[in-house]
Biopython code that builds the backbone (N, CA, C, O; Angstrom):
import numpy as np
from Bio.PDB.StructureBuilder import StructureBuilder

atoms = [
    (1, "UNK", "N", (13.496, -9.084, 14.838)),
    (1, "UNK", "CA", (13.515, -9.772, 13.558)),
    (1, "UNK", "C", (12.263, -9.455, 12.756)),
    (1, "UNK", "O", (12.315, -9.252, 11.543)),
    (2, "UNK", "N", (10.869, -9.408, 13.627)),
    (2, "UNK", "CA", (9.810, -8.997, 12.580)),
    (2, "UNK", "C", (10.383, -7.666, 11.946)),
    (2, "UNK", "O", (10.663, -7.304, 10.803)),
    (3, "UNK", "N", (10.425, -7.142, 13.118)),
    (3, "UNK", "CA", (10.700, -5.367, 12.726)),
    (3, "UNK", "C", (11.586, -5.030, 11.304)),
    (3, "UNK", "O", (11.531, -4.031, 10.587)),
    (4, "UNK", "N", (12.239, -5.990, 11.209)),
    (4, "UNK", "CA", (13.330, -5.531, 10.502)),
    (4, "UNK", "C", (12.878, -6.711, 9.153)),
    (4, "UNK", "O", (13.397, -6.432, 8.073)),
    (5, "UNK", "N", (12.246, -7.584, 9.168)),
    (5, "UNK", "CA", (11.699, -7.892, 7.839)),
    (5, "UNK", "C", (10.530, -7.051, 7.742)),
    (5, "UNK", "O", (10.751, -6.624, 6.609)),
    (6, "UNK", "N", (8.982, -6.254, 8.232)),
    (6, "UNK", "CA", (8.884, -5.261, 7.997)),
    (6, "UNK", "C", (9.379, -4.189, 7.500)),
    (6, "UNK", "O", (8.565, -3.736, 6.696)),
    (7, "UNK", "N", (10.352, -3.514, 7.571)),
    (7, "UNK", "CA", (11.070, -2.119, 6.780)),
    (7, "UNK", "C", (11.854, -2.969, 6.032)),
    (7, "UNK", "O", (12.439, -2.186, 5.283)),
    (8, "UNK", "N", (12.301, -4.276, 5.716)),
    (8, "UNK", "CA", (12.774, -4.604, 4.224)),
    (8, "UNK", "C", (11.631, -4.545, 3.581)),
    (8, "UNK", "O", (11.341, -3.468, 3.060)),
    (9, "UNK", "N", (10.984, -5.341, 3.497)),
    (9, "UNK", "CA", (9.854, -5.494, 2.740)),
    (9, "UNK", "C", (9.613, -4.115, 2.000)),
    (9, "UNK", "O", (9.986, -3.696, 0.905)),
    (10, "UNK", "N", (8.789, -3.529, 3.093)),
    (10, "UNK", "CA", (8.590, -1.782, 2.664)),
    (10, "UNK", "C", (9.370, -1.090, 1.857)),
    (10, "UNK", "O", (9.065, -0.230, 1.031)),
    (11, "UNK", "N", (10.685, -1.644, 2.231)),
    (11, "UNK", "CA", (11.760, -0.800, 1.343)),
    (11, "UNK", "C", (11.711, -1.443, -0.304)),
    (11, "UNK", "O", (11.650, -0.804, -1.354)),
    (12, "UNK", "N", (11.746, -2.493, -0.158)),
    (12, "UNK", "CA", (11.360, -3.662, -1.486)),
    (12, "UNK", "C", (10.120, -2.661, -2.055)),
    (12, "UNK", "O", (10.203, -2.032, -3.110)),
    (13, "UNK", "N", (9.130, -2.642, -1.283)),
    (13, "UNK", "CA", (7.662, -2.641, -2.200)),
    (13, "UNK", "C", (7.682, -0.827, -2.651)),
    (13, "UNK", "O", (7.105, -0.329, -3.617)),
    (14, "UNK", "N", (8.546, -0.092, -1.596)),
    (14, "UNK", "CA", (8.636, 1.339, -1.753)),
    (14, "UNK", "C", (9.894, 1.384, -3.536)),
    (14, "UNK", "O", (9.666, 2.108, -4.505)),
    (15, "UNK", "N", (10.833, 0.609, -3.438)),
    (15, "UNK", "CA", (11.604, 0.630, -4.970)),
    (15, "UNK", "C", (10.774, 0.172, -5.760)),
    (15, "UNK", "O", (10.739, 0.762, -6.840)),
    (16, "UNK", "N", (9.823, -0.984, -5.585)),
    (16, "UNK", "CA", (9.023, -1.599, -6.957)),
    (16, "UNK", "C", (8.342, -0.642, -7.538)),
    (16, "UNK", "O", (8.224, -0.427, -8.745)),
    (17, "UNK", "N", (7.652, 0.244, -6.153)),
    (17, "UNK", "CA", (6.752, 1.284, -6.783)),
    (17, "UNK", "C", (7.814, 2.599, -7.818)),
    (17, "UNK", "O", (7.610, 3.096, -8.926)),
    (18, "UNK", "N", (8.685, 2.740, -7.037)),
    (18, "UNK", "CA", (9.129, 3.859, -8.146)),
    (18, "UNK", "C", (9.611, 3.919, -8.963)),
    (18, "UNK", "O", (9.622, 4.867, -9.749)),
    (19, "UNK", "N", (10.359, 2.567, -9.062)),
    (19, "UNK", "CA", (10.768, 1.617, -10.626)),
    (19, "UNK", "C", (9.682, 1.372, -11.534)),
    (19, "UNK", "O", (9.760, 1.649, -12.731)),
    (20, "UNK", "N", (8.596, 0.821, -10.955)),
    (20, "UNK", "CA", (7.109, 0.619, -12.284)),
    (20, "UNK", "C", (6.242, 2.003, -12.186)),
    (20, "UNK", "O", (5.281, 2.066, -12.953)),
    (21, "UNK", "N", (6.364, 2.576, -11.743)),
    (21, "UNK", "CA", (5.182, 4.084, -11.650)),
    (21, "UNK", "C", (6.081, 5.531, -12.109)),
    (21, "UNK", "O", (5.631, 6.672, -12.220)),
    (22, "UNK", "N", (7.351, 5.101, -12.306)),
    (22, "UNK", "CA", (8.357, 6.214, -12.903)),
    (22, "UNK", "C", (7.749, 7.499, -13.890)),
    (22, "UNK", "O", (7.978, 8.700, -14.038)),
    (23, "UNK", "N", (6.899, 6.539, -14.421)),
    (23, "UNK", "CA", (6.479, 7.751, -15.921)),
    (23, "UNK", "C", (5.489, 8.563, -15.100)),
    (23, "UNK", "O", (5.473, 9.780, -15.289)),
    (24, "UNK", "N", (4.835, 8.139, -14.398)),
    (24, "UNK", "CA", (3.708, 9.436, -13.702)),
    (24, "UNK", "C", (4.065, 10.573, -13.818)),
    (24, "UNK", "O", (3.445, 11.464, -14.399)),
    (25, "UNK", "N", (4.909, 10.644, -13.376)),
    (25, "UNK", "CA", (5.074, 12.449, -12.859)),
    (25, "UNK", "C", (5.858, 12.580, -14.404)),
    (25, "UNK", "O", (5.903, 13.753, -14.773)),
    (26, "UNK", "N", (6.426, 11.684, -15.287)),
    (26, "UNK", "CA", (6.943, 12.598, -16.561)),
    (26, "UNK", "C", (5.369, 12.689, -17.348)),
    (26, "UNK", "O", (5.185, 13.687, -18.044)),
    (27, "UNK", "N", (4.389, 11.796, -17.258)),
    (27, "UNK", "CA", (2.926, 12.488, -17.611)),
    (27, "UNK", "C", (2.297, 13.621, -16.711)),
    (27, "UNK", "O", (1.144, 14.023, -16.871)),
    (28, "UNK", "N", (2.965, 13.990, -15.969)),
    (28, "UNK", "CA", (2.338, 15.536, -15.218)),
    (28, "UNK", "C", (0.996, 15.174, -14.603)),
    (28, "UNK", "O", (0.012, 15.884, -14.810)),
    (29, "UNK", "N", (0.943, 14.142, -13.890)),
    (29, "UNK", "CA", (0.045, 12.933, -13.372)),
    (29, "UNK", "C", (0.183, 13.858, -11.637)),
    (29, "UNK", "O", (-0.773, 14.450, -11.137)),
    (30, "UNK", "N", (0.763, 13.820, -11.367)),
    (30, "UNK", "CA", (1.714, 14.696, -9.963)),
    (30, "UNK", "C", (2.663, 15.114, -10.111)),
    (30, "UNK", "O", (3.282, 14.976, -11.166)),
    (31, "UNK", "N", (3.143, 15.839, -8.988)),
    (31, "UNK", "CA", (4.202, 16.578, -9.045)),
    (31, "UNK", "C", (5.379, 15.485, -7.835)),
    (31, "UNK", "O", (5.074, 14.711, -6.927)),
    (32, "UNK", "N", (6.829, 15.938, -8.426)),
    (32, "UNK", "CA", (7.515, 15.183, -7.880)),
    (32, "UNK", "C", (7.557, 15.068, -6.371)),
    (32, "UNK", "O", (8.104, 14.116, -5.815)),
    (33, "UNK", "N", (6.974, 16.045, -5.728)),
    (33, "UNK", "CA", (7.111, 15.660, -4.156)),
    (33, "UNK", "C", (5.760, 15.085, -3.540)),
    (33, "UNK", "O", (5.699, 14.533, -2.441)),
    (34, "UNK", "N", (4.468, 15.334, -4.578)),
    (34, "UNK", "CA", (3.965, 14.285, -4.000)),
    (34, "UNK", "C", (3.963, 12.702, -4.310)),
    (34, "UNK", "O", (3.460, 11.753, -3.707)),
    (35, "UNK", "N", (4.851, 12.811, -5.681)),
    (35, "UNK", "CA", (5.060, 11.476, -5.801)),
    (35, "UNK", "C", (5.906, 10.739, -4.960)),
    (35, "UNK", "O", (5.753, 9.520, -4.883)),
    (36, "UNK", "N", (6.778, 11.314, -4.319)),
    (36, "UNK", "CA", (7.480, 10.754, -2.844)),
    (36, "UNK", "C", (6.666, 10.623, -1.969)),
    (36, "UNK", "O", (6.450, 9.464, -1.615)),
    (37, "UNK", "N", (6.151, 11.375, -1.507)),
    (37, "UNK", "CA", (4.600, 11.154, -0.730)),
    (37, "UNK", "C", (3.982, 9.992, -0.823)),
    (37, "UNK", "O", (3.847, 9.074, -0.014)),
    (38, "UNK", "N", (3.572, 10.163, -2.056)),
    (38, "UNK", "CA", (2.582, 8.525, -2.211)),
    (38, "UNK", "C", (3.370, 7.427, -2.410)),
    (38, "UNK", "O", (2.745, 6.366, -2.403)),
    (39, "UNK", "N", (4.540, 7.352, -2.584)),
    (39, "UNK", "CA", (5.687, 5.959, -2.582)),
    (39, "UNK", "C", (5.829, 6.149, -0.865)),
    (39, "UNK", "O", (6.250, 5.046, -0.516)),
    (40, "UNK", "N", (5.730, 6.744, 0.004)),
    (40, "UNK", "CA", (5.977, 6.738, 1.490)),
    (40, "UNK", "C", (4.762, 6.115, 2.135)),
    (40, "UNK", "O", (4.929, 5.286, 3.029)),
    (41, "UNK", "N", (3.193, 6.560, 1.624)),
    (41, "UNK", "CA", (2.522, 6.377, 2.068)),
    (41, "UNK", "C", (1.974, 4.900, 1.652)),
    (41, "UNK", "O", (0.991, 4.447, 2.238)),
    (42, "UNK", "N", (2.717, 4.056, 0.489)),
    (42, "UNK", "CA", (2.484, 2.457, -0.054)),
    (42, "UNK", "C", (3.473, 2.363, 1.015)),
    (42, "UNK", "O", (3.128, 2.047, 2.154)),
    (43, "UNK", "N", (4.591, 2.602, 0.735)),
    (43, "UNK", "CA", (5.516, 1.945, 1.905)),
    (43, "UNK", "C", (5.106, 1.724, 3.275)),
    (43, "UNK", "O", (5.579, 0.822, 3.966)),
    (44, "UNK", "N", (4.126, 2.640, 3.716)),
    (44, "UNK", "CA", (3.845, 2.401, 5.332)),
    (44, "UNK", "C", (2.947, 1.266, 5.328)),
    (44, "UNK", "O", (3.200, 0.255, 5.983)),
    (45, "UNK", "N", (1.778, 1.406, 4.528)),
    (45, "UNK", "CA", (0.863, 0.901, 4.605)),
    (45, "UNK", "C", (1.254, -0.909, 4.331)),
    (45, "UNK", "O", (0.934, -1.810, 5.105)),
    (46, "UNK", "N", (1.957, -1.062, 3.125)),
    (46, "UNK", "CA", (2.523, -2.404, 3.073)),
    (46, "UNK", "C", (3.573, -2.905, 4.133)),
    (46, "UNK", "O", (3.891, -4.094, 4.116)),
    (47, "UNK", "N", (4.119, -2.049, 5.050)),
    (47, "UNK", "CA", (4.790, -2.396, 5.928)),
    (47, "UNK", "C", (3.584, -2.445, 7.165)),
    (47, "UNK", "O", (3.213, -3.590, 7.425)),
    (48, "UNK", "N", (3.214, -1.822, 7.611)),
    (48, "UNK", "CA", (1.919, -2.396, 8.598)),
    (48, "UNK", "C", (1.024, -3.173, 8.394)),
    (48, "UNK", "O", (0.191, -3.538, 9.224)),
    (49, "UNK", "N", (1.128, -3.596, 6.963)),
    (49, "UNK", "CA", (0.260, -4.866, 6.534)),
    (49, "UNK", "C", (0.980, -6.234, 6.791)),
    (49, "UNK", "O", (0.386, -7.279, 7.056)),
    (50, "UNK", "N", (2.770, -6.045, 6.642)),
    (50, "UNK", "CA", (3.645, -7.435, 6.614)),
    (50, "UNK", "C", (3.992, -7.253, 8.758)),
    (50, "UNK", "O", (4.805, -8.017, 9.278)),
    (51, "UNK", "N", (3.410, -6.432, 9.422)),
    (51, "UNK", "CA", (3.533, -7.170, 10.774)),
    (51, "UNK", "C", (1.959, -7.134, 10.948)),
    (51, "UNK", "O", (1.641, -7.684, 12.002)),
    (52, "UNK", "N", (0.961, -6.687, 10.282)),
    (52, "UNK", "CA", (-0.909, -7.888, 10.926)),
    (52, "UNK", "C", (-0.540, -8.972, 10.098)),
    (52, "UNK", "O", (-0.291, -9.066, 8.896)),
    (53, "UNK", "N", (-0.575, -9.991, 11.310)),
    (53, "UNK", "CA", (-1.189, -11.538, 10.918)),
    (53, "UNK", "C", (-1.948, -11.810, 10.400)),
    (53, "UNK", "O", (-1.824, -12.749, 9.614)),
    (54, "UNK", "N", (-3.358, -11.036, 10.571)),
    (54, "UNK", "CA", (-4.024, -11.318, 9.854)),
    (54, "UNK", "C", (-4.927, -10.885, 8.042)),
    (54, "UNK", "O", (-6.037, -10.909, 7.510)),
    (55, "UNK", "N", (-3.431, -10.517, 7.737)),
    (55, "UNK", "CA", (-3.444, -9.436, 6.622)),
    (55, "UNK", "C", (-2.423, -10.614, 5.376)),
    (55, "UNK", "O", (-1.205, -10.691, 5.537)),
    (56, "UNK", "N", (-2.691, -10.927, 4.931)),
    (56, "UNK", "CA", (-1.573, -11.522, 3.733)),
    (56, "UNK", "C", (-1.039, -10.561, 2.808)),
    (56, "UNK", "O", (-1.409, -10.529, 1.634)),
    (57, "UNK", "N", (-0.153, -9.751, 3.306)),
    (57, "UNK", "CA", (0.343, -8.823, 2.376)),
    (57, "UNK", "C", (1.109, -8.603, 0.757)),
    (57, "UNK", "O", (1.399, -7.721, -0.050)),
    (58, "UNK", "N", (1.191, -10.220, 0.984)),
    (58, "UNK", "CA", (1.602, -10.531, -0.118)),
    (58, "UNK", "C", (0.951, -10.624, -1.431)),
    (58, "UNK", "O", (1.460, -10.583, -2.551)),
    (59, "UNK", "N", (-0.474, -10.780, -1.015)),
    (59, "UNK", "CA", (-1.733, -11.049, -1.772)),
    (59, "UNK", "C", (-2.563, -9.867, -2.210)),
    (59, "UNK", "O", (-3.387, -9.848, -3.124)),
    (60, "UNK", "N", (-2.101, -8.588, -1.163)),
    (60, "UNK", "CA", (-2.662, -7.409, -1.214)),
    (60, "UNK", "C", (-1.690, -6.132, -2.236)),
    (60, "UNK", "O", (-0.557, -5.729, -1.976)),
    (61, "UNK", "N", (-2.423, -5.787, -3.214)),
    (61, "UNK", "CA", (-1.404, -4.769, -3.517)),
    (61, "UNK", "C", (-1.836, -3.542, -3.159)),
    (61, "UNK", "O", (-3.002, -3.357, -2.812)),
    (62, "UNK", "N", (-0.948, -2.597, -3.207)),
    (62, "UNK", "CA", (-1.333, -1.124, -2.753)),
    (62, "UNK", "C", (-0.344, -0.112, -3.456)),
    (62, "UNK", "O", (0.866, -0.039, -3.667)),
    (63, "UNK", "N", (-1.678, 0.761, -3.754)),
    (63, "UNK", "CA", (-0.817, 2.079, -4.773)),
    (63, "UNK", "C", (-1.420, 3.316, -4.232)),
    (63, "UNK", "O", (-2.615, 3.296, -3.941)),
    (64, "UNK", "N", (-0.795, 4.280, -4.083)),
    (64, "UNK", "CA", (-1.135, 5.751, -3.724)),
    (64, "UNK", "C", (-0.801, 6.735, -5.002)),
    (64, "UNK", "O", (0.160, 6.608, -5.761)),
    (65, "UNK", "N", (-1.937, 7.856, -5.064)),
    (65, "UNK", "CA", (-1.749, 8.549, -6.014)),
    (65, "UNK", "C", (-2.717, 9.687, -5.021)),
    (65, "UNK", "O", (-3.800, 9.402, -4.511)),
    (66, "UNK", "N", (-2.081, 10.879, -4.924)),
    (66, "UNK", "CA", (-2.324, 12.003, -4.410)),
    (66, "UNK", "C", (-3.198, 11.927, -3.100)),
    (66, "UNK", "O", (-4.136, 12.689, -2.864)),
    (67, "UNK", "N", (-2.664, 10.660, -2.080)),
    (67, "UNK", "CA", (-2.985, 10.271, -0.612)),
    (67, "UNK", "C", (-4.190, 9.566, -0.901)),
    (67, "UNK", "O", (-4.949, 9.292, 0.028)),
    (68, "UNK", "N", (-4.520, 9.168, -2.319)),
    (68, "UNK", "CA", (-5.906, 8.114, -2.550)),
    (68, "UNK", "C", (-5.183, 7.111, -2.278)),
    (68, "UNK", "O", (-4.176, 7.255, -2.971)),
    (69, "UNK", "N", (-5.090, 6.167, -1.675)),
    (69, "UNK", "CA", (-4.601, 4.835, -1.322)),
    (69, "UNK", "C", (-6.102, 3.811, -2.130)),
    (69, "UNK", "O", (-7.281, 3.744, -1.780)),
    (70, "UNK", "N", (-5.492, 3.267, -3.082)),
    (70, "UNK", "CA", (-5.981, 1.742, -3.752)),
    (70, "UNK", "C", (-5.518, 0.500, -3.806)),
    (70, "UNK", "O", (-4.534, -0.082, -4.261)),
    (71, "UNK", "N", (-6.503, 0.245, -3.213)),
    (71, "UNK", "CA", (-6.054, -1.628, -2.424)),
    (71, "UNK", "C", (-7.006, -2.221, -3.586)),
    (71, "UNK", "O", (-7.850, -1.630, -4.259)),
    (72, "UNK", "N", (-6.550, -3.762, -3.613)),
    (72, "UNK", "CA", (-6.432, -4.386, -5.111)),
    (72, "UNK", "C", (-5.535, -5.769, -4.031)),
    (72, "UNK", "O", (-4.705, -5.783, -3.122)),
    (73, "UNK", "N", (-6.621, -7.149, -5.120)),
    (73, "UNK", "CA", (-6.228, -8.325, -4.855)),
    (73, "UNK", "C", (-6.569, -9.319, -3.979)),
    (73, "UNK", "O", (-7.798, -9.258, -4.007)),
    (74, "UNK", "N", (-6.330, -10.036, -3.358)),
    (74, "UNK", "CA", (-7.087, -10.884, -2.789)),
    (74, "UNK", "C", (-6.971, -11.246, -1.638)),
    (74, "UNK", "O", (-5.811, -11.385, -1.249)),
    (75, "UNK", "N", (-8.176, -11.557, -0.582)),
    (75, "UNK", "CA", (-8.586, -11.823, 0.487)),
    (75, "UNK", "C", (-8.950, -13.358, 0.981)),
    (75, "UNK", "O", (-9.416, -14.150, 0.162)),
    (76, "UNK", "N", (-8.732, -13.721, 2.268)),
    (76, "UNK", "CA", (-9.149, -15.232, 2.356)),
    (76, "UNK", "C", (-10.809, -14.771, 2.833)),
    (76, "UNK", "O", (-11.761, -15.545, 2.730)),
    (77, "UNK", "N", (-10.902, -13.434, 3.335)),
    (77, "UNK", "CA", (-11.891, -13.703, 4.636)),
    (77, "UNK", "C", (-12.239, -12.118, 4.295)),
    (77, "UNK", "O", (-11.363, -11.464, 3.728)),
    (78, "UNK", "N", (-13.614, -11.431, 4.661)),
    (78, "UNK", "CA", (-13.897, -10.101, 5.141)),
    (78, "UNK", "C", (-13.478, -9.393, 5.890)),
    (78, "UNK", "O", (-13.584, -8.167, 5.879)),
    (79, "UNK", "N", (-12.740, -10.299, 6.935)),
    (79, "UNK", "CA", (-12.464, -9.733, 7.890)),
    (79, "UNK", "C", (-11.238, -9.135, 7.218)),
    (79, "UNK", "O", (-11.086, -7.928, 7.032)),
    (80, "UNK", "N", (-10.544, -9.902, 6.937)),
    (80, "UNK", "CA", (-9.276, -10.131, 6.505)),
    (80, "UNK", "C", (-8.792, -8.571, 4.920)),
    (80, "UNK", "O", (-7.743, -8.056, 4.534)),
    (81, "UNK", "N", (-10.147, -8.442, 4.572)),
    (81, "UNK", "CA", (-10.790, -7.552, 3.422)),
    (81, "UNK", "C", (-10.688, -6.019, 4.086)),
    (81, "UNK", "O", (-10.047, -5.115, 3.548)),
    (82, "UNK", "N", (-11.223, -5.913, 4.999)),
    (82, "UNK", "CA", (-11.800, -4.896, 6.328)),
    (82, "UNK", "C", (-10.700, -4.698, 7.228)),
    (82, "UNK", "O", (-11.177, -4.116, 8.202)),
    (83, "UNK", "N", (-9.662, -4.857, 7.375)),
    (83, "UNK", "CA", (-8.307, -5.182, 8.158)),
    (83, "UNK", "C", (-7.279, -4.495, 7.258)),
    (83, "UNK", "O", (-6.429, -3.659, 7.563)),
    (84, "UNK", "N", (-7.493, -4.912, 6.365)),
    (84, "UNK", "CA", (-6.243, -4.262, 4.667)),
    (84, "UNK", "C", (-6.597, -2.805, 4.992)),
    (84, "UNK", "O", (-5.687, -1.996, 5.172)),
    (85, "UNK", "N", (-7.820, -2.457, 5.070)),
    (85, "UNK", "CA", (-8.492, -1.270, 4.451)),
    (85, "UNK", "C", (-8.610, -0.496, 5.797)),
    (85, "UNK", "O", (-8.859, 0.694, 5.607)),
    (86, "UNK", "N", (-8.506, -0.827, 7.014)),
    (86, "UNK", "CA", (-8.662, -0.071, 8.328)),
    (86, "UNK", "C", (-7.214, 0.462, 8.348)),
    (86, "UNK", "O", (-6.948, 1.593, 8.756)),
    (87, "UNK", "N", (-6.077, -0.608, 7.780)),
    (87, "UNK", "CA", (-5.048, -0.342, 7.782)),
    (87, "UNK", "C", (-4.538, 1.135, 7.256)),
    (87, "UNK", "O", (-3.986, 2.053, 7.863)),
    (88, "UNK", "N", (-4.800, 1.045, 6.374)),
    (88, "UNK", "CA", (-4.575, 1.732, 5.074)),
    (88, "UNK", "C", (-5.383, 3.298, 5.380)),
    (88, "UNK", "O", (-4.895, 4.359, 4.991)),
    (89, "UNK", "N", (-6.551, 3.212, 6.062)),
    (89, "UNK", "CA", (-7.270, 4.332, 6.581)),
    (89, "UNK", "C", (-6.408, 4.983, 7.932)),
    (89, "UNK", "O", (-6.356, 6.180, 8.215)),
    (90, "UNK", "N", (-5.730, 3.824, 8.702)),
    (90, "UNK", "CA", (-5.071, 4.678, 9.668)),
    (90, "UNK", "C", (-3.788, 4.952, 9.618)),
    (90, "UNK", "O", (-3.171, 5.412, 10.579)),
    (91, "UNK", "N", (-3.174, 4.641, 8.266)),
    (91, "UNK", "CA", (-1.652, 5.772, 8.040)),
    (91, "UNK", "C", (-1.532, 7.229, 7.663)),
    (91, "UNK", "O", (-2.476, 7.834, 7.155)),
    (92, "UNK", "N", (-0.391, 7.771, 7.910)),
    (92, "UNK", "CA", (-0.623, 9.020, 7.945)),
    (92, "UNK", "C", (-0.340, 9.211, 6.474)),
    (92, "UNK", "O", (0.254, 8.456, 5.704)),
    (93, "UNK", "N", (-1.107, 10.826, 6.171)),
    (93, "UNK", "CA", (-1.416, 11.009, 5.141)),
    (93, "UNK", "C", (-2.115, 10.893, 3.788)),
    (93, "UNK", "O", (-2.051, 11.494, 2.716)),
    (94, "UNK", "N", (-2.943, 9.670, 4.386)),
    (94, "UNK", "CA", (-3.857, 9.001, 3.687)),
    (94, "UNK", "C", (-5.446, 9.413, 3.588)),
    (94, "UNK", "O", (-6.366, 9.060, 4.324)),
    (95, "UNK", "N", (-5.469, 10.292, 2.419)),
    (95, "UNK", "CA", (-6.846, 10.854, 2.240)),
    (95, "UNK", "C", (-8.038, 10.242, 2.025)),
    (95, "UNK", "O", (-9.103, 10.618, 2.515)),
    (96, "UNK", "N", (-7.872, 9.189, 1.212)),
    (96, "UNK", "CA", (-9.129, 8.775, 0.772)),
    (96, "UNK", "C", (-8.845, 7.062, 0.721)),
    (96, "UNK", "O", (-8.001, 6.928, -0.165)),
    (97, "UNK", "N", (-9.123, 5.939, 1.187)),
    (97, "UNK", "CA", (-8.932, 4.574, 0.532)),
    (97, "UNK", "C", (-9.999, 4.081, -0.328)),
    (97, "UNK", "O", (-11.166, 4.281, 0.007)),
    (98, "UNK", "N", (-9.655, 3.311, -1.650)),
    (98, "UNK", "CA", (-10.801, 2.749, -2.118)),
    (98, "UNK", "C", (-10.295, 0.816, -2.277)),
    (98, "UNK", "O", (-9.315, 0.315, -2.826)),
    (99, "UNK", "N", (-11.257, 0.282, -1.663)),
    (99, "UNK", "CA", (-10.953, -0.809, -1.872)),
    (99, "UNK", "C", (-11.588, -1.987, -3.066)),
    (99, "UNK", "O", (-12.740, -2.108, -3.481)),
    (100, "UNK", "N", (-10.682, -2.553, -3.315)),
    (100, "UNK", "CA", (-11.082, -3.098, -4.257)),
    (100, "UNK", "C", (-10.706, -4.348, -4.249)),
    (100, "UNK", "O", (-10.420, -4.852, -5.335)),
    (101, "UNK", "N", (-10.621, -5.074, -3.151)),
    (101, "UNK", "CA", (-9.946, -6.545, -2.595)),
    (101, "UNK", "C", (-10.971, -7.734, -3.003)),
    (101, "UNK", "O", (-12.157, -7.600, -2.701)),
    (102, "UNK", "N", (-10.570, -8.796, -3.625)),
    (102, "UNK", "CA", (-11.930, -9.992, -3.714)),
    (102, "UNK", "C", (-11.658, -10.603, -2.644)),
    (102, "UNK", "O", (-10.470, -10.850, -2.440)),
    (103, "UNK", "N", (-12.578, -10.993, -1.732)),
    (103, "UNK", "CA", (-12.414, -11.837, -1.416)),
    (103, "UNK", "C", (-13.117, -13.901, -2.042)),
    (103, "UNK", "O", (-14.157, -14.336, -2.537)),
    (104, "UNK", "N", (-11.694, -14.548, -1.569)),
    (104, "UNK", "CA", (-11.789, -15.631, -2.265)),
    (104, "UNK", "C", (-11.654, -16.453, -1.177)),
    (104, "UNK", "O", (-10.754, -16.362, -0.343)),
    (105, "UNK", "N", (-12.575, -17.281, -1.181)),
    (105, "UNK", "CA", (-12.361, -18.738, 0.075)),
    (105, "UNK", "C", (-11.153, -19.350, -0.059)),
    (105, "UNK", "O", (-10.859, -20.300, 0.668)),
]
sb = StructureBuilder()
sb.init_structure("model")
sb.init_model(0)
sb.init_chain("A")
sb.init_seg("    ")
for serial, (resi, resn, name, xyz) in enumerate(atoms, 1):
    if name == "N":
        sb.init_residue(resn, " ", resi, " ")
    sb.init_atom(name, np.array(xyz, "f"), 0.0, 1.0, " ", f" {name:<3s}", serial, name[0])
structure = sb.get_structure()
């Protein structure tokens, strides 16, 4: 049951992205296969974020643009800050992360 609300989710957050980020590649921003790329590589990463507990994925957003993974939004805890972002460093294909998470008590 986690498993499988994991890859919904992903699948959810993998359509949001290519429904709101559509125009990229018609601005010549990337090219169309790495823009599949980087909708694969939000998808993993927000799906290994919705099975850590200690990750509120809901709170975290995440966008990829040419394997730069940018995290954005909010944190209860550092740890919790540092966890998003280890995440996000250990999916595949992921070149560079920059984080940009507040954390908020």
């Amino acid at each position: 049951m986690k498993y499988a609300r994991a890859l919904a989710f992903a699948a959810v957050a993998g359509l949001t992205i290519i429904t709101a980020t559509g125009c990229s590649v018609a601005r010549n921003q990337q090219t169309a296969g790495s823009y599949v790329d980087d909708a694969g590589i939000t998808a993993a990463v927000k799906a290994k974020m919705a099975e850590d507990k200690n990750v509120s994925a809901t709170s975290i957003s995440v966008e990829t643009l040419n394997g730069t993974v940018q995290l954005s939004g909010f944190a209860k805890s550092q740890t919790e800050k540092t966890q998003a972002e280890n995440i996000a460093r250990n999916t595949k294909n992921v070149r560079e992360v920059r984080n940009s998470i507040v954390v908020r008590p």
